[in-house]
Phi, psi and omega in degrees: 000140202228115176242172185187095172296317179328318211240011191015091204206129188230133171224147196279112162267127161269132167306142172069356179276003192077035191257010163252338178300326159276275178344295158307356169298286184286326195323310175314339164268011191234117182304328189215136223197094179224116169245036175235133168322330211258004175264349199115017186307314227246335190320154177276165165304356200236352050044272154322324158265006170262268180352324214202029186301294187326318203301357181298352181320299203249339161199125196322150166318307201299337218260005177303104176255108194268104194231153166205175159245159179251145176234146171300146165004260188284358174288318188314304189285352193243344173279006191263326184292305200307317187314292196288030194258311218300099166351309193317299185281032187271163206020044204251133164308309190274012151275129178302341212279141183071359185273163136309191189263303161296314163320310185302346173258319190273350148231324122331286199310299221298342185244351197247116173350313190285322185251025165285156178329114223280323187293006170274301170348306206235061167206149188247085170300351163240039128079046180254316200224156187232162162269119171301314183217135189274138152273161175245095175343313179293350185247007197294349182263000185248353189259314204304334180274000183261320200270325176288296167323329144304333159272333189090021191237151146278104184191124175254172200275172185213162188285134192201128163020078161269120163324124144313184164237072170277317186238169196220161164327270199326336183283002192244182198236142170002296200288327172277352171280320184295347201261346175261007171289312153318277194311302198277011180281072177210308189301328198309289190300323169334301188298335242247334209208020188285183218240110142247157216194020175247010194071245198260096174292338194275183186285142193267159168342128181086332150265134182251079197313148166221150182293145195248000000 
């Protein structure tokens, strides 16, 4: 989470979204900056606007430019699985590594903060702060230089704590794509319908989204 009274600007970190590859980007334009998990990396805007309620002091809400990324779906949960593959988590409860897939959505996913649905991340339940603009992750290298441009800052993104690709799309089954399809229909219309403020969102010719 990234906050800037200055350059006025807050952006909501999502998991699995390239939120630390922006965050080393921007950290240097943001007066308050927690990129630890166990600090506030991950709040949600409904957080963030109870937490930090004080900055209407020094700049009104409205005058905020509030951006996060969203990720599909069905990517999000298999970059969470590919994530728990990962040495860090052995004999970590929320470790993926030898498990299946399915253990891993019907137990991990069904109980832990970290896989609820994202479009709860980005609503302000105490009606202080709104999102301006959503990134859609597939459009993020092509969006990110407009969102710098829209703050006043120069800075580009670099590769920051990537899943491996231990599991992939083709590796999952009809059923298991329809059952995160289900759970996550809230992210869908999200995507479907998100607050942008960059004009013309998709990636223009020639840009090629990639992964952080």
């Amino acid at each position: 989470m990234l906050l800037s009274l200055s350059r006025r600007f807050i952006f909501v970190a999502n998991l699995k979204s390239a939120s630390s590859a922006i965050e080393i980007a921007l950290s240097e334009y943001a007066e308050i900056r927690l990129t630890q998990t166990h600090f506030g990396k991950h709040d949600t805007l409904s957080a963030i606007s109870r937490k930090f309620h004080w900055t209407k002091k020094h700049v009104p809400p409205e005058q905020f430019f509030i951006f996060g990324v969203l990720r599909q779906p069905v990517d999000f949960v298999l970059s969470l699985y590919n994530s728990h593959t990962l040495e860090a988590f052995n004999n970590q409860a929320q470790s993926s590594r030898g498990i299946s897939f399915d253990d891993f959505w019907n137990g991990w996913c069904s109980t832990s903060w970290q896989a609820a649905p994202q479009c709860a991340r980005f609503k302000d339940e105490h009606g202080h702060l709104r999102m301006t603009h959503l990134v859609d992750y597939d459009h993020l290298e092509a969006e990110f230089p407009r969102i710098c441009r829209r703050i006043g800052v120069e800075a580009t993104l670099s590769r920051a704590n990537a899943s491996p690709k231990m599991l992939r799309r083709r590796d999952l089954s009809p059923e298991q794509i329809a059952a995160i399809m289900e759970r996550y229909s809230g992210d869908y219309e999200l995507l479907k319908n998100r607050p942008h403020a960059l004009g013309n969102a998709a990636p223009e010719i020639g840009e090629v989204p990639r992964a952080y």
